[in-house]
KEDREN-989079 format. One record per residue (C-alpha): x, y, z; residue number from 1. Coordinates in nm, 2 decimals. Each point is the difference from the previous one (the first is absolute). Layout:
# KEDREN-989079
      xx      yy      zz  resi
       X       Y       Z   NUM
...
***
This chain:
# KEDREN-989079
      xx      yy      zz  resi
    3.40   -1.66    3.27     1
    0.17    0.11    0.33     2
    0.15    0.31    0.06     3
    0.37   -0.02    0.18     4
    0.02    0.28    0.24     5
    0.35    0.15   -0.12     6
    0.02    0.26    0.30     7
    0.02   -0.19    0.34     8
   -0.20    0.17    0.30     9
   -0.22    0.21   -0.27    10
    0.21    0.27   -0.06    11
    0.01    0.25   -0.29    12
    0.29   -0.13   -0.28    13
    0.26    0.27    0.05    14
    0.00    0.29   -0.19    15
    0.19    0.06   -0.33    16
    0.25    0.30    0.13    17
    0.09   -0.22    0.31    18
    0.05    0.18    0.30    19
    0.06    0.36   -0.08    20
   -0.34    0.02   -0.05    21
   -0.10   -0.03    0.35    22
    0.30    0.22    0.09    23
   -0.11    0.26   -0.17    24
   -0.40   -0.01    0.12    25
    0.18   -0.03    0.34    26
    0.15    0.32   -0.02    27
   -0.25    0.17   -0.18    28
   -0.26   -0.10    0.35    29
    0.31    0.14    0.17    30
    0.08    0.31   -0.16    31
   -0.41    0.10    0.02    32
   -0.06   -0.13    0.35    33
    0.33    0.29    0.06    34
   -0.19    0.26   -0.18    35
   -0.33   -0.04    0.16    36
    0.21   -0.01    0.32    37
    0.20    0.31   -0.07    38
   -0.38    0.11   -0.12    39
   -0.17   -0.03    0.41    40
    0.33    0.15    0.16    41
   -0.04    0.31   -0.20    42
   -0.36   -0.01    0.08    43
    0.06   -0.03    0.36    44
    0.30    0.25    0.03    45
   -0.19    0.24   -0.24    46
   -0.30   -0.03    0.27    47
    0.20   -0.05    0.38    48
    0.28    0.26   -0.10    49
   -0.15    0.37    0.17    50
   -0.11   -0.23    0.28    51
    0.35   -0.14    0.08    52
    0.16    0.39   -0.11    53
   -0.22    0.06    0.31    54
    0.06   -0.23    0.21    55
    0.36    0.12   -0.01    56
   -0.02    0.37    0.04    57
   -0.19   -0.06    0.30    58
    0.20   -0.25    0.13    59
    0.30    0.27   -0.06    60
   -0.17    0.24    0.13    61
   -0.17   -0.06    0.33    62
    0.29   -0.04    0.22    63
    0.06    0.42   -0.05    64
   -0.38    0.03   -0.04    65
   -0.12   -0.20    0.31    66
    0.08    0.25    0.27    67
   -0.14    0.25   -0.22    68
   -0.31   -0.15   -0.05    69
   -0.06   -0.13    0.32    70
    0.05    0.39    0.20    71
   -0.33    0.14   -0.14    72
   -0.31   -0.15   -0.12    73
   -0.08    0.27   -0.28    74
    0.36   -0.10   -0.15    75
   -0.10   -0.37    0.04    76
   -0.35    0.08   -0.25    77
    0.20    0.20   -0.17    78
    0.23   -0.26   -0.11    79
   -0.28   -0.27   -0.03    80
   -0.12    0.28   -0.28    81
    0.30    0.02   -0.12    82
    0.05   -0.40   -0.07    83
   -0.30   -0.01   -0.18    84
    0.08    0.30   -0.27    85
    0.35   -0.18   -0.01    86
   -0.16   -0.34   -0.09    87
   -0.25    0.19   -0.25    88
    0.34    0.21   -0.16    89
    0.20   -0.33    0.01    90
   -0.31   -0.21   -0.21    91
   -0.09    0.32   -0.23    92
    0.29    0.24   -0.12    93
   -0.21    0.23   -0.14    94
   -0.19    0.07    0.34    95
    0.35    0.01    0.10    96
    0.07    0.33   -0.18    97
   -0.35    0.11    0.11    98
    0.08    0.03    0.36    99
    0.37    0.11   -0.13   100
   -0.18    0.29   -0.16   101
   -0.21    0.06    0.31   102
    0.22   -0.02    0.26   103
    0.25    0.28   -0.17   104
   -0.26    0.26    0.05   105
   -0.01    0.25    0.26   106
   -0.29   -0.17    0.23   107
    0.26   -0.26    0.08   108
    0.28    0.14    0.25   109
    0.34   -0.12    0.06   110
    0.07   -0.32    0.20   111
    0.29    0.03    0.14   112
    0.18    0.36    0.05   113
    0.36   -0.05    0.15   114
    0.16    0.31    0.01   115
    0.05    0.09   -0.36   116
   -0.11   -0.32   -0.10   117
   -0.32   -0.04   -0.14   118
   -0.22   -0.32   -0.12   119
   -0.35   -0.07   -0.13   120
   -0.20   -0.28   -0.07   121
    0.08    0.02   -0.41   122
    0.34   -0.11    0.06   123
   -0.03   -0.32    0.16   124
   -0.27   -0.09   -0.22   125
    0.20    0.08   -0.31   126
    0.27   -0.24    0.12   127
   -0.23   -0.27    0.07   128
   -0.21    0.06   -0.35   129
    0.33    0.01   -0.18   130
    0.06   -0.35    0.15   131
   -0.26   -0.18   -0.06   132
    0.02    0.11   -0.38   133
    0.32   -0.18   -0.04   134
   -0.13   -0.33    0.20   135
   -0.28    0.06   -0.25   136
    0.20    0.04   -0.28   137
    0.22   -0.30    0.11   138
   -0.27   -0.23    0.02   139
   -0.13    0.10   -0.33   140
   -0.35    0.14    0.16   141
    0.09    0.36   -0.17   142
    0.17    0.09   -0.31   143
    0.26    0.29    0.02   144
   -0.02    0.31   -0.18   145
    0.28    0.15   -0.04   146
    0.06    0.36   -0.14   147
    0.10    0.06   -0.36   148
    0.35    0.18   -0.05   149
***
């Protein structure tokens, strides 16, 4: 007894919900291959993002700073000092407030003193702390606290 081959070319005898079978394992492959996708970004971006918050405040500022830096060279190691506690307070908030807490003692003299005008090193690096806990709350890296009322 012979067997008729009922499928030409060996294929599979079509399945019995037709086509929206396929449709819907289609999109399911679609909708994790997004996920997974959406998964690495925020890997990356949770990774790269003090880097590139970096990148752009010193891009911003060296034009001001260049001359600055360039006109003595204990004000050039001084800012290569300062570039590495600003990487270490941009990658660890909590050393952040350490050297926040430091810095607003009275071993630390002002800055900059234009007439009445006075600055010291807490104040930029609250400003800069304070940013780079919203770019870390953004990105989903921190969770906020928020006070109770």
């Amino acid at each position: 007894m012979q067997i008729t081959d009922m499928y030409p070319g060996s294929t599979f005898p079509p399945s019995p919900g037709g086509d929206a079978y396929e449709r819907k394992f289609a999109d399911d492959l679609r909708r994790q291959r997004r996920y997974h996708h959406f998964i690495r970004l925020r890997r990356a971006t949770g990774f790269w993002w003090y880097r590139l918050l970096l990148i752009v405040i010193a891009g911003l500022a060296s034009p001001f700073l260049a001359p600055l830096l360039l006109a003595s060279p204990k004000i050039f190691f001084g800012g290569m000092g300062a570039i590495v506690l600003l990487f270490f307070v941009a990658r660890y908030a909590d050393w952040g407030l350490l050297l926040i807490a430091i810095f607003a003692t009275a071993f630390f003299p002002a800055v900059l003193k234009v007439k009445s005008l006075s600055s010291s090193q807490v104040q930029p690096l609250l400003i800069l702390l304070f940013c780079i806990l919203v770019v870390q709350i953004v990105f989903h890296v921190r969770e906020p606290i928020l006070p109770v009322l």
